[in-house]
Structure formats: structure tokens, C-alpha cells
KEKE-3310 file (N, C-alpha, C; in steps of 0.2 Angstrom, whole numbers, plus 5000, padded with zeros to 4 digits):
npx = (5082:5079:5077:5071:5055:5044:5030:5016:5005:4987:4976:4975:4967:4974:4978:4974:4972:4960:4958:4948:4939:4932:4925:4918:4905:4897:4906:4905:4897:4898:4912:4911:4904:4912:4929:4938:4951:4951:4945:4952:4946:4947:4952:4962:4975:4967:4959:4952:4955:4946:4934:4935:4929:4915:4918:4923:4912:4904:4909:4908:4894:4893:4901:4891:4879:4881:4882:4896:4898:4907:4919:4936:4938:4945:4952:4960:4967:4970:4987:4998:5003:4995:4979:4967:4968:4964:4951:4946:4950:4943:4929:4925:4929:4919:4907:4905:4905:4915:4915:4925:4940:4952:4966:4973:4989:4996:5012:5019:5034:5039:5044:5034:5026:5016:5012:5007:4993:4989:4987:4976:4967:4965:4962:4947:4941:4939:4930:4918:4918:4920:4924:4929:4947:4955:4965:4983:4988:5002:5009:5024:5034:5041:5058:5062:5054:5058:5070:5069:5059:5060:5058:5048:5038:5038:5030:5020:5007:4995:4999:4998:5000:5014:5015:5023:5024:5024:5023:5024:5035:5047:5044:5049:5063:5068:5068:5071:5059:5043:5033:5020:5026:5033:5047:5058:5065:5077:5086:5096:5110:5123:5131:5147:5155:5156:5162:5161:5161:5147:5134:5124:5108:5101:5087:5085:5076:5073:5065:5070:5077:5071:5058:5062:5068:5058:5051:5058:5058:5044:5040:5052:5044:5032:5021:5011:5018:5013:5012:5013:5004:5002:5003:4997:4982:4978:4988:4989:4999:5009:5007:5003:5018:5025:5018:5021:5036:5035:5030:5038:5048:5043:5029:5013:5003:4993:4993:4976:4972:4961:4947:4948:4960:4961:4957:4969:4979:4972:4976:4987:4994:4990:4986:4988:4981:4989:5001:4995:4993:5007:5011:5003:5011:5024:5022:5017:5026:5036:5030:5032:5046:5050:5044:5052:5062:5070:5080:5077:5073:5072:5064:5057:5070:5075:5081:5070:5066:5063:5060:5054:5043:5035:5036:5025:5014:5012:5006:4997:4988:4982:4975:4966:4956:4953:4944:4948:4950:4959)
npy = (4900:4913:4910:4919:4922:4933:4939:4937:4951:4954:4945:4955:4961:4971:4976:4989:5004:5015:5032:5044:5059:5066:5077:5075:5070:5065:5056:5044:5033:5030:5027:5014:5005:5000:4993:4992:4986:4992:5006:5024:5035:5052:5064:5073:5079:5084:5088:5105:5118:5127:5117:5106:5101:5098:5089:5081:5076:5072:5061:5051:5050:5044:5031:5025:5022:5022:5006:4996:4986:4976:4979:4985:4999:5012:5026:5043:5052:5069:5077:5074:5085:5095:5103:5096:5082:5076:5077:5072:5056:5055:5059:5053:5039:5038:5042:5032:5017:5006:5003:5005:5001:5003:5014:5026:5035:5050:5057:5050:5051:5047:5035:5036:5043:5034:5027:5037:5039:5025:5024:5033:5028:5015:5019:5025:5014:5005:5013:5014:5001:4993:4978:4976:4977:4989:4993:5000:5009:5018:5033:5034:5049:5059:5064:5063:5051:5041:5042:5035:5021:5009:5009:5014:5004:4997:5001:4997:4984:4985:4989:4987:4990:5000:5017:5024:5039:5048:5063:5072:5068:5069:5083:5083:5080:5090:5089:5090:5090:5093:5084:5072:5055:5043:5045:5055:5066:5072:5064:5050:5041:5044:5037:5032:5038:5028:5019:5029:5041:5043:5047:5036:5038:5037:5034:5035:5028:5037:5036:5023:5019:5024:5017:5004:5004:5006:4994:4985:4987:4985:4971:4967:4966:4959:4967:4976:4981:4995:5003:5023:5037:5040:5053:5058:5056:5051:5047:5031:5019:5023:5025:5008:5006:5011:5005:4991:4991:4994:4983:4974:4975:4972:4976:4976:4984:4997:5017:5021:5037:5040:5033:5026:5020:5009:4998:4994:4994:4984:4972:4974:4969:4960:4941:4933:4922:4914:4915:4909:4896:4893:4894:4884:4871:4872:4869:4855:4851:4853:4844:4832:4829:4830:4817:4809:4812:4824:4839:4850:4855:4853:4866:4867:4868:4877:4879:4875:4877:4873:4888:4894:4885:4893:4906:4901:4898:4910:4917:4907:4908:4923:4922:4912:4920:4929:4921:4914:4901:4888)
npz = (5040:5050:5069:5075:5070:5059:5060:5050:5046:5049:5036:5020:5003:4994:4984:4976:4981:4984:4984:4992:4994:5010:5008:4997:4995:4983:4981:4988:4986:4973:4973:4982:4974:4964:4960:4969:4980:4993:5003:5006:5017:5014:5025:5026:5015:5003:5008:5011:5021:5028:5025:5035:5049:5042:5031:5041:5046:5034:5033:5043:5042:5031:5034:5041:5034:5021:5010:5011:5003:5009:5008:5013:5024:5027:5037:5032:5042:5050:5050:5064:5069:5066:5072:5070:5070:5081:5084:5073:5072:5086:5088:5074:5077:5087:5083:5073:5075:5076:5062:5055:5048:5047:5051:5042:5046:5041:5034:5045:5056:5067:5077:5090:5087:5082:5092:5098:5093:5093:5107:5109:5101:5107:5119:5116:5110:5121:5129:5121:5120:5108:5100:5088:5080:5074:5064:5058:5044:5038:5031:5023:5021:5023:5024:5039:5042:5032:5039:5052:5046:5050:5064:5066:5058:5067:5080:5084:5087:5080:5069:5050:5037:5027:5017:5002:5001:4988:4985:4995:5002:4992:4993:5005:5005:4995:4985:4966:4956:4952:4949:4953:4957:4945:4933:4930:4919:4920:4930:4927:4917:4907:4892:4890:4874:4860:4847:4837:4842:4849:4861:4873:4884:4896:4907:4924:4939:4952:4964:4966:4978:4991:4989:4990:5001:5012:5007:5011:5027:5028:5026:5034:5047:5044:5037:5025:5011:5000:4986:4982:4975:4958:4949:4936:4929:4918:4909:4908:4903:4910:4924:4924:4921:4932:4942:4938:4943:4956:4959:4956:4966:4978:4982:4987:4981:4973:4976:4971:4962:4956:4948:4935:4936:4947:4939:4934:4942:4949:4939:4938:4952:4954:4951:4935:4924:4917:4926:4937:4931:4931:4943:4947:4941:4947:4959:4959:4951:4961:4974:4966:4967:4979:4983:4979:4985:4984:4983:4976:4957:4941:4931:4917:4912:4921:4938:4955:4970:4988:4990:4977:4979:4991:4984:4972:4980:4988:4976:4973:4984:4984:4972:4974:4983:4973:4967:4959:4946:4955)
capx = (5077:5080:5075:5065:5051:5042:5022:5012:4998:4979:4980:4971:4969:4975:4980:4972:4968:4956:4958:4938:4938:4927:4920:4916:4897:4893:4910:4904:4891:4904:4919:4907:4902:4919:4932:4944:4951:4954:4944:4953:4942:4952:4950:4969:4977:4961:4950:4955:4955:4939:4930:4936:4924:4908:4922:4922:4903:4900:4914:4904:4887:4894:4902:4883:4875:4884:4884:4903:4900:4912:4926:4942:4940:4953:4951:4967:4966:4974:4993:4998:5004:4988:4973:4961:4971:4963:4945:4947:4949:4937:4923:4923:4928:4912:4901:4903:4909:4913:4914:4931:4945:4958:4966:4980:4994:5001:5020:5024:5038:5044:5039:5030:5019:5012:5009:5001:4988:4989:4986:4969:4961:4964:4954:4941:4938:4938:4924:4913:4914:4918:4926:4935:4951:4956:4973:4986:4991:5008:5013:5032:5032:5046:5065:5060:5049:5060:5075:5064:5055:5062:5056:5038:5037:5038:5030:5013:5004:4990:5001:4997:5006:5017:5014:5025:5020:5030:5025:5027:5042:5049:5045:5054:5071:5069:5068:5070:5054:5035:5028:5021:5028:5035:5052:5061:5070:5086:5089:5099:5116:5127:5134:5153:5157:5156:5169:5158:5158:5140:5133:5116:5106:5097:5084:5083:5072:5073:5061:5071:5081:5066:5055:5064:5072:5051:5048:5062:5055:5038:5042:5054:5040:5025:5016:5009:5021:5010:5015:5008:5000:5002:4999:4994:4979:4977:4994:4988:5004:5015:5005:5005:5025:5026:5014:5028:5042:5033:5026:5044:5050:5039:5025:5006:4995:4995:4984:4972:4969:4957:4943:4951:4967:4960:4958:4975:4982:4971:4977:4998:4997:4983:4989:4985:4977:4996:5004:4992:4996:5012:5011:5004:5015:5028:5020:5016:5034:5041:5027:5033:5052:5049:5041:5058:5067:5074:5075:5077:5073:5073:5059:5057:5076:5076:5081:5066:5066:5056:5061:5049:5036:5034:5033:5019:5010:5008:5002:4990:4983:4979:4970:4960:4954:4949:4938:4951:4949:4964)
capy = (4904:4915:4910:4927:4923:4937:4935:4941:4955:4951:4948:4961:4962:4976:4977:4995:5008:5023:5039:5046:5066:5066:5083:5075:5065:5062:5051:5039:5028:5026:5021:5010:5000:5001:4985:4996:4983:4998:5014:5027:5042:5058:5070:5078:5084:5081:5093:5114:5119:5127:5111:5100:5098:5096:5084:5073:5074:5067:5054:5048:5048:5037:5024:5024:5023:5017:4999:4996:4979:4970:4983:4989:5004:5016:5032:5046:5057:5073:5075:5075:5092:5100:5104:5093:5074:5072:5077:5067:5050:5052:5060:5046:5032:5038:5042:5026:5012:4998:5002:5007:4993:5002:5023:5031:5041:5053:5061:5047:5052:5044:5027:5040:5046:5028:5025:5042:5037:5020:5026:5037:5022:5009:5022:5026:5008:5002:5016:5012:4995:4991:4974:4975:4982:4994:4991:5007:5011:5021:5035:5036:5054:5063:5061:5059:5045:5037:5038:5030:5019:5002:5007:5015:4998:4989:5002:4997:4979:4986:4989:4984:4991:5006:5017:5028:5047:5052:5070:5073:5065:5075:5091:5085:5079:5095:5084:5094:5089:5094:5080:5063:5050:5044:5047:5061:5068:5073:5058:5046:5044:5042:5031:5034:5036:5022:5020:5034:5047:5044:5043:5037:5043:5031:5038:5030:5025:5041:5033:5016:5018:5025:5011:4998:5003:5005:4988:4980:4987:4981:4965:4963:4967:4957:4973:4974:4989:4999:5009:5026:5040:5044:5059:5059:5050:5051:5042:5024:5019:5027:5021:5003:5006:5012:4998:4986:4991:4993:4975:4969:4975:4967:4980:4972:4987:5003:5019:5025:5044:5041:5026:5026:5018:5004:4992:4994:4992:4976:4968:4972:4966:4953:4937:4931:4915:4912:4915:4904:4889:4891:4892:4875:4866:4873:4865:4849:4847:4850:4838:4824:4829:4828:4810:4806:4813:4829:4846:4854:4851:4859:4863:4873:4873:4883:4876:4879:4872:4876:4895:4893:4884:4898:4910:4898:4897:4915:4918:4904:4910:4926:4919:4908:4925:4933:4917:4912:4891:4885)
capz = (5043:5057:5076:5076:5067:5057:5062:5047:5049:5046:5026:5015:4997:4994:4976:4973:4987:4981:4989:4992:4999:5012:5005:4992:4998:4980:4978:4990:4983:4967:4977:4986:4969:4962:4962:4973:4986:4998:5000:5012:5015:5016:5028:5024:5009:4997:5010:5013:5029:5030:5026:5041:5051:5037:5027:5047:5048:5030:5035:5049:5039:5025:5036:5045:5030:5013:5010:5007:4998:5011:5007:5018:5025:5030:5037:5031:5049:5047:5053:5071:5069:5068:5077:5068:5070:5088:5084:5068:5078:5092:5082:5070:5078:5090:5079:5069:5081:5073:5056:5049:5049:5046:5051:5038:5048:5037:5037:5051:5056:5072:5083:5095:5083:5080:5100:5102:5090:5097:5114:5107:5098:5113:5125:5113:5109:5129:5131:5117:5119:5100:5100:5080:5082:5072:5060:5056:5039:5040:5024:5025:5014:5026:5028:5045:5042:5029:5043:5056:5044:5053:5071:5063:5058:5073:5083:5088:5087:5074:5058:5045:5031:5024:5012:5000:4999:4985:4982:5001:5002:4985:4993:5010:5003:4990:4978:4959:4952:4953:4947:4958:4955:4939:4932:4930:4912:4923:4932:4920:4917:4902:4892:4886:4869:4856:4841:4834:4847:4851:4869:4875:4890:4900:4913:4930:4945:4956:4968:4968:4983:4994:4989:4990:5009:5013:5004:5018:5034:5031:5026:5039:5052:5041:5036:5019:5008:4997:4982:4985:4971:4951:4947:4929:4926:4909:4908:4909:4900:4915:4928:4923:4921:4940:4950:4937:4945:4964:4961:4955:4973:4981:4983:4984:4978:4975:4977:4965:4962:4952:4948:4933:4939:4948:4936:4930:4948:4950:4935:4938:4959:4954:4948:4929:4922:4913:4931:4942:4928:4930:4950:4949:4937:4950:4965:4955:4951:4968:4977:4965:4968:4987:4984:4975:4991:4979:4986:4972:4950:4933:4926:4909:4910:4927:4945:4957:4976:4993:4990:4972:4983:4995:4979:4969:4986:4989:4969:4974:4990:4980:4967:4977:4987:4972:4967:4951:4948:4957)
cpx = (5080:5074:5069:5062:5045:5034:5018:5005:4993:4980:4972:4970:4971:4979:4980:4970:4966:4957:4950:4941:4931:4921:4917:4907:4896:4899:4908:4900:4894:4908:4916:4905:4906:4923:4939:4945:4951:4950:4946:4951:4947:4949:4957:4969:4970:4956:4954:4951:4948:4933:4931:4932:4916:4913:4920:4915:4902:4904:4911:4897:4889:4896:4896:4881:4876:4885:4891:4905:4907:4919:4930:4940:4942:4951:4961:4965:4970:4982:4994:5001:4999:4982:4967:4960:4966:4956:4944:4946:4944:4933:4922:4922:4922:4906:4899:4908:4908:4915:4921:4937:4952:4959:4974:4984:4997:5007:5020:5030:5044:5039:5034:5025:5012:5009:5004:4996:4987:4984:4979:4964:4961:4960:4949:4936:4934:4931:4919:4915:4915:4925:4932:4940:4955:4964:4977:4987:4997:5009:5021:5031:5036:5052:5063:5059:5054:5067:5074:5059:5055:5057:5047:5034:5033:5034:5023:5011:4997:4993:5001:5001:5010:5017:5020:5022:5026:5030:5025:5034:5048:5050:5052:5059:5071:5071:5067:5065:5047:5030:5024:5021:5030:5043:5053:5068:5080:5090:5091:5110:5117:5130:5142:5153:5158:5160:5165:5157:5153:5141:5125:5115:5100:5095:5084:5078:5071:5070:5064:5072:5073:5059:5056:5066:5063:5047:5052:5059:5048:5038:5045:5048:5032:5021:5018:5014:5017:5014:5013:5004:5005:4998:4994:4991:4979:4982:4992:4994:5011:5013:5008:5013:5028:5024:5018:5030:5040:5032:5033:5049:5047:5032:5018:5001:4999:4992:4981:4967:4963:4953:4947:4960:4968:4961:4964:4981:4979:4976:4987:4999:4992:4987:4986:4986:4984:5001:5002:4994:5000:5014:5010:5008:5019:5028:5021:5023:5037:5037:5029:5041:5053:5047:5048:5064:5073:5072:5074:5074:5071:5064:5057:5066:5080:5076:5074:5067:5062:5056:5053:5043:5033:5029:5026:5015:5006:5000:4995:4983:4977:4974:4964:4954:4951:4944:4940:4952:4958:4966)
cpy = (4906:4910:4915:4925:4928:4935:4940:4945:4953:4950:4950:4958:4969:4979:4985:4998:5016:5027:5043:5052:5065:5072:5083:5069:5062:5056:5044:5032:5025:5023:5014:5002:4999:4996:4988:4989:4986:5005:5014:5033:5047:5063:5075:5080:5085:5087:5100:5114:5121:5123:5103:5097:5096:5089:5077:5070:5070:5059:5049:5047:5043:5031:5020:5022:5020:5011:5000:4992:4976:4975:4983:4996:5008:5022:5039:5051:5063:5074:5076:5084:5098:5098:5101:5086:5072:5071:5073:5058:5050:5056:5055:5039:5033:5036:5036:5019:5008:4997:5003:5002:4993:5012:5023:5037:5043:5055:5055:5048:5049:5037:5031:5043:5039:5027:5030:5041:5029:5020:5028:5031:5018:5013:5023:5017:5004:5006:5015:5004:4991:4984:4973:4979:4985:4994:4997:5005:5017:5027:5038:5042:5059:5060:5056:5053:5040:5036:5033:5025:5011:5003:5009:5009:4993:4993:5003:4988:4979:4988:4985:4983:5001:5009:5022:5034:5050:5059:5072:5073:5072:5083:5091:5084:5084:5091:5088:5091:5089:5090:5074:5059:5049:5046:5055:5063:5068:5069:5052:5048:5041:5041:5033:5035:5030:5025:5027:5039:5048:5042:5043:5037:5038:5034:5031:5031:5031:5039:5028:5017:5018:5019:5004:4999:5003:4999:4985:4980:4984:4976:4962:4965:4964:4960:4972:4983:4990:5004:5018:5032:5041:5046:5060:5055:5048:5047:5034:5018:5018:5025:5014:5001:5006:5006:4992:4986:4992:4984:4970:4970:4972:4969:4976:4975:4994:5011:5019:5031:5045:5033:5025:5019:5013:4999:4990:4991:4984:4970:4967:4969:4960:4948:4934:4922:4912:4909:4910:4897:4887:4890:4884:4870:4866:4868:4858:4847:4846:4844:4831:4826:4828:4821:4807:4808:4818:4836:4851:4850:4856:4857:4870:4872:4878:4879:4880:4874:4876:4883:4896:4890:4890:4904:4907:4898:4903:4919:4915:4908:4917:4925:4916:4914:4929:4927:4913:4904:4891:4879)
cpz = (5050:5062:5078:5070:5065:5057:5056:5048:5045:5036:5024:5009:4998:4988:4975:4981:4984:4987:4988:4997:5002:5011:4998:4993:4990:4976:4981:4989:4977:4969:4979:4981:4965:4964:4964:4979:4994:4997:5006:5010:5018:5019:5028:5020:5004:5003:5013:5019:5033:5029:5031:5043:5046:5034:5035:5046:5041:5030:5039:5047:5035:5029:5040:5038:5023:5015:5005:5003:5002:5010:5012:5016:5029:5030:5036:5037:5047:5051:5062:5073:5069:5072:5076:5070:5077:5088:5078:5070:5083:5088:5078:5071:5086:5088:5073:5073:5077:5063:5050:5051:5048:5048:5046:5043:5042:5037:5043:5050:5062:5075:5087:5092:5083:5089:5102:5099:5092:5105:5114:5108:5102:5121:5120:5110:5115:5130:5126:5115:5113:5102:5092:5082:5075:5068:5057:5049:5041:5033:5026:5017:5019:5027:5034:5047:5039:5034:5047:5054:5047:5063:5072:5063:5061:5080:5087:5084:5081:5068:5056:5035:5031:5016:5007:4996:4995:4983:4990:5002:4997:4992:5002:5011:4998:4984:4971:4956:4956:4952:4955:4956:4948:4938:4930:4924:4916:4927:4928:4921:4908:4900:4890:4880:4866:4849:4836:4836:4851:4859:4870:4883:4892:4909:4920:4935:4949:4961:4973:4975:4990:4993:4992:5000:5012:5013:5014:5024:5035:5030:5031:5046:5050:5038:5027:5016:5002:4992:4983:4979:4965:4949:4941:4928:4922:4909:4911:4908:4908:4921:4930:4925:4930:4944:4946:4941:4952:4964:4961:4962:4979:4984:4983:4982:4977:4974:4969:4967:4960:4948:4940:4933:4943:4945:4934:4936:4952:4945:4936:4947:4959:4951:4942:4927:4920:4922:4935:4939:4930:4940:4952:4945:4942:4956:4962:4955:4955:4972:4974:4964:4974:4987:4981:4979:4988:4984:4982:4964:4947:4932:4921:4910:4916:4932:4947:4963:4980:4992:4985:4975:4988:4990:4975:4976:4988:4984:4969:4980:4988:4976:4969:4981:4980:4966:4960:4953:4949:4955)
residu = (UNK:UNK:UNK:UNK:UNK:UNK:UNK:UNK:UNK:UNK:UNK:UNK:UNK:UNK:UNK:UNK:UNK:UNK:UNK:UNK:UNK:UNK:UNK:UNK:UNK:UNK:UNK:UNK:UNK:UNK:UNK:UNK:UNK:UNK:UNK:UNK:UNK:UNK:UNK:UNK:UNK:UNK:UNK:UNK:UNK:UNK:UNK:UNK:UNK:UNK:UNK:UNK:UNK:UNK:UNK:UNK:UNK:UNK:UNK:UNK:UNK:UNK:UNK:UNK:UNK:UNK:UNK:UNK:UNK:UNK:UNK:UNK:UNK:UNK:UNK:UNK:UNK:UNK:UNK:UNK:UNK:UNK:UNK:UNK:UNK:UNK:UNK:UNK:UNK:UNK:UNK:UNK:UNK:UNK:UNK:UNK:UNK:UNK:UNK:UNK:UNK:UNK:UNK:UNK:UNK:UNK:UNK:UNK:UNK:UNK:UNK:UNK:UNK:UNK:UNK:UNK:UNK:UNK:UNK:UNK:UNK:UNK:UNK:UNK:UNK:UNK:UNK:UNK:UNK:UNK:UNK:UNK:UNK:UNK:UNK:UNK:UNK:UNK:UNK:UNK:UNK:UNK:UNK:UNK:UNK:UNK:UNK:UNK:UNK:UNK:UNK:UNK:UNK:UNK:UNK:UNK:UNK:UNK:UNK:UNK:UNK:UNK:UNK:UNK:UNK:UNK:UNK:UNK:UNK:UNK:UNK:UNK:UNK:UNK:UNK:UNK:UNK:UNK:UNK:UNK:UNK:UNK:UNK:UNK:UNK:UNK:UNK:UNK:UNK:UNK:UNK:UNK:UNK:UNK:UNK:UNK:UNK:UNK:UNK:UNK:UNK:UNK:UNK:UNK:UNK:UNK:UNK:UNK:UNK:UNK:UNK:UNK:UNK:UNK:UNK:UNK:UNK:UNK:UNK:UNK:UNK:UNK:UNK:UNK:UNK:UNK:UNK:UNK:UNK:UNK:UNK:UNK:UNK:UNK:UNK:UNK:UNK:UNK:UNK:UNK:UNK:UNK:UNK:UNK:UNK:UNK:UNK:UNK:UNK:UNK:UNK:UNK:UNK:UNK:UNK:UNK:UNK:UNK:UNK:UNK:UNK:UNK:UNK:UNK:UNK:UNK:UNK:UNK:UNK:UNK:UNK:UNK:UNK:UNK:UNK:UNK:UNK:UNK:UNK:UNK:UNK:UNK:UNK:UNK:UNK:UNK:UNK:UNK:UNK:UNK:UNK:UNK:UNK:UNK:UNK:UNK:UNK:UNK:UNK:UNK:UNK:UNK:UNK:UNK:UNK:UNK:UNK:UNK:UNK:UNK:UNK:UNK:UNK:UNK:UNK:UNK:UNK:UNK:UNK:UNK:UNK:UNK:UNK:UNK:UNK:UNK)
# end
């Protein structure tokens, strides 16, 4: 272990995060009774430009007024590039002090971005008084962002987590494909010829790289990394295949466009009745391997030492938080 210890940020669930328009009033009441572990209300891409300010104000009436059932909620502000990001923060967190627990930057694109919204929220808190403090979400969905994604990271005391906006991103690496998320037909390579001339064609990851460099940075700064939208809901199948291969990078949730797509996101970053078994078998072995002055032991046929206790501990801690017998 390093010397520099990595200090973990508040812990969330965060399995699933719904995206609620706030020009939508008649979403809030269903998000609300909904097994989303994360709603973030959208005042950005989700609301057209002439609905800003009515989209803040129903922002600002829900967080007063819906009962969130204990939820996480996260405000998506709109980008610092525009004229609404400033009014978006002190307007809401005015008009509802106290209430929201987390704000979404979009496009972050440098360390400075985070401070300037840092900077906002630390005088609007001091003047109102509100004691909870307020934790950032990050979307890395620009070059920009993904070059600076290690100093984003580090560059304020309320992050939380990072997330990846991959049809942002797409459009701002020119990425050949319209879709969000998911693979892509023409990414793949081919195999050589076999004694018969044939060759197969095996699609790949297009994502992987940018994932995976997004997983590291928050990690290495204790921030929770987030998978971020698929497109096609009706694709439950494709979905599921996507929040797989984020979960197996190390991802701990991922959005959901649509209520739809919750339950499918709890169940692949949730831990299963098979999985929490086998978490305790794991402990169990090493606790009577340590009483035998072992650091390590087979079990099934597999080594497993402190690294595997680390891992079956997290699995548990999870499970004990969403009320599964430990």
C-alpha cells in the first residue's frame, strides 16, 4: 500500500441513477416511488431552451414538496458555458436549502470548472445558512474532460463521483456512430484465414479505453465511477450487456434513461444471493487461515488471500445496506 492514502467519499448507493426532466412535473411523483437509487433532475440536455426558467421553478417546487422516500438527489445544472448554469445554482439551491445532496456538472472539462462551481455553492451555503453540504457529480463527455480527467478528479473536496457521457463524448472525439452507447458494427477486427480461407469478424468495445481511463481516476481519488446512458430502451438484452462490462471495470451503477432500465441496473451492480454466499464462505476461510497463521488458501481450487477479503467485504457491505441477510 502506498504511503498516500486514498480517503473514500461519503458512500452512496448508487447502482442505478434516473434522469427526471424538470419540465416534466408529472415525472416526479413516479421517479419518487420508483427503486432508482439516484434521481438527478435535469435542467440541461432533457429541457429546450425556452423552457429554462419554468423547468428551475418546477425544480425548486419538487424538492419543497415531493416526498423523495430517503432518495439521492442530484441536480444536472446546465453547462458553464451558458447563461442559465449561474441562475440554476443559486435559484435552487435558494429556493430549496437544504434539500438536494448532490449537483451534476456537465461537459467538465477542466479543474477550474469544478472550483468555479465550488466557489458558488460555498457562498450560497454560508448565506443561507444550510449546514448539509452539497457533493458534485462530474460528466467526463468531452475530450477535454477526458484529457483533464485525473486533475477533475482531485479538484475540489465535494466529489463524489464521475460519470461517462457517452453521446457527448461520441460527438466530441467525432466519433463515427449516432447511437449512445453500445457497440458499434464497424469496430472489430479480423481474424486471418483458417486452412479453409474463412475469416471471422469479432466486434469490439469502442468505449473500453475511455471507460476504463474514467474508472482509474476516480478510483484513484475515492470517487464513485458511474456508467452513463443507453440509448435504446427497449433493448433490455443490450443494456444489461453494457452495465456487465462497466460493472466488470469496476463501475458501481449506471444511468437510467428510462424507469424501465432500473431494475436491470440494480440487479447487475447489486450483489446476488449466490454472490453474498460465496463472499462469506471466502471470509470464513480466510478468518480460519489467519487462526492457522496462513496468508493465503485454496478454496474451490482457487488461491484467495487479503486482496479476496477486501473484495468479499465490499460485496458484503453492500448487501447489508440494501437489507440482504448477511
Amino acid at each position: 500500500m502506498s504511503f498516500t492514502i486514498v480517503e473514500p467519499v461519503t458512500s452512496r448507493l448508487n447502482r442505478s441513477e434516473l434522469a427526471v426532466p424538470c419540465s416534466r412535473v408529472e415525472l416526479f411523483e413516479k421517479a419518487a416511488k420508483g427503486a432508482a437509487d439516484v434521481i438527478f433532475l435535469d435542467l440541461e440536455d432533457a429541457v429546450a431552451p425556452d423552457d429554462k426558467e419554468r423547468a428551475r421553478k418546477n425544480c425548486i417546487q419538487a424538492l419543497n414538496d415531493v416526498d423523495w422516500r430517503g432518495k439521492t438527489i442530484s441536480l444536472r445544472v446546465n453547462g458553464l458555458d451558458t447563461h442559465w448554469m449561474y441562475r440554476d445554482v443559486v435559484d435552487v439551491l435558494e429556493g430549496a436549502p437544504g434539500k438536494l445532496d448532490l449537483i451534476m456538472i456537465p461537459k467538465a472539462g477542466t479543474a477550474a470548472d469544478i472550483y468555479a462551481v465550488d466557489m458558488l455553492v460555498t457562498q450560497i451555503e454560508a448565506a443561507t445558512k444550510v449546514t448539509k453540504r452539497i457533493g458534485f457529480e462530474m460528466i467526463i463527455e468531452t475530450a477535454l474532460g477526458m484529457q483533464n480527467v485525473d486533475a477533475i478528479a482531485g479538484a475540489s473536496k465535494r466529489n463524489e463521483s464521475l460519470h461517462f457521457g457517452v453521446a457527448d463524448y461520441a460527438a466530441s472525439t467525432k466519433a463515427k456512430t449516432v447511437n449512445i452507447g453500445g457497440p458499434h458494427p464497424q469496430y472489430g477486427v479480423l481474424t486471418d484465414k483458417d486452412a479453409d480461407g474463412k475469416r471471422d469478424y469479432f466486434w469490439g468495445d469502442v468505449w473500453h479505453y475511455a471507460l476504463s481511463r474514467m474508472v482509474v481516476a476516480a478510483r484513484a481519488h475515492g470517487l464513485r465511477p458511474i456508467d452513463g446512458p443507453f440509448g435504446d430502451f427497449s433493448d433490455a438484452d443490450g443494456f444489461r450487456a453494457q452495465a456487465n462490462r462497466a460493472a466488470v471495470l469496476g463501475c458501481e451503477g449506471k444511468w437510467a434513461i428510462h424507469p424501465s432500465q432500473i431494475g436491470l441496473a440494480n440487479e447487475v451492480f447489486g450483489p446476488s444471493a449466490a454472490e453474498v454466499a460465496n463472499a462469506k464462505r471466502i471470509l470464513d476461510a480466510m478468518l480460519a487461515a489467519q487462526r492457522e497463521g496462513k496468508g493465503a488458501v485454496a478454496l474451490d481450487g482457487k488461491l484467495i488471500d487479503n486482496a479476496s477479503i477486501k473484495q468479499a467485504q465490499v460485496l458484503l457491505n453492500m448487501a447489508q445496506r440494501l437489507g440482504m441477510a448477511v
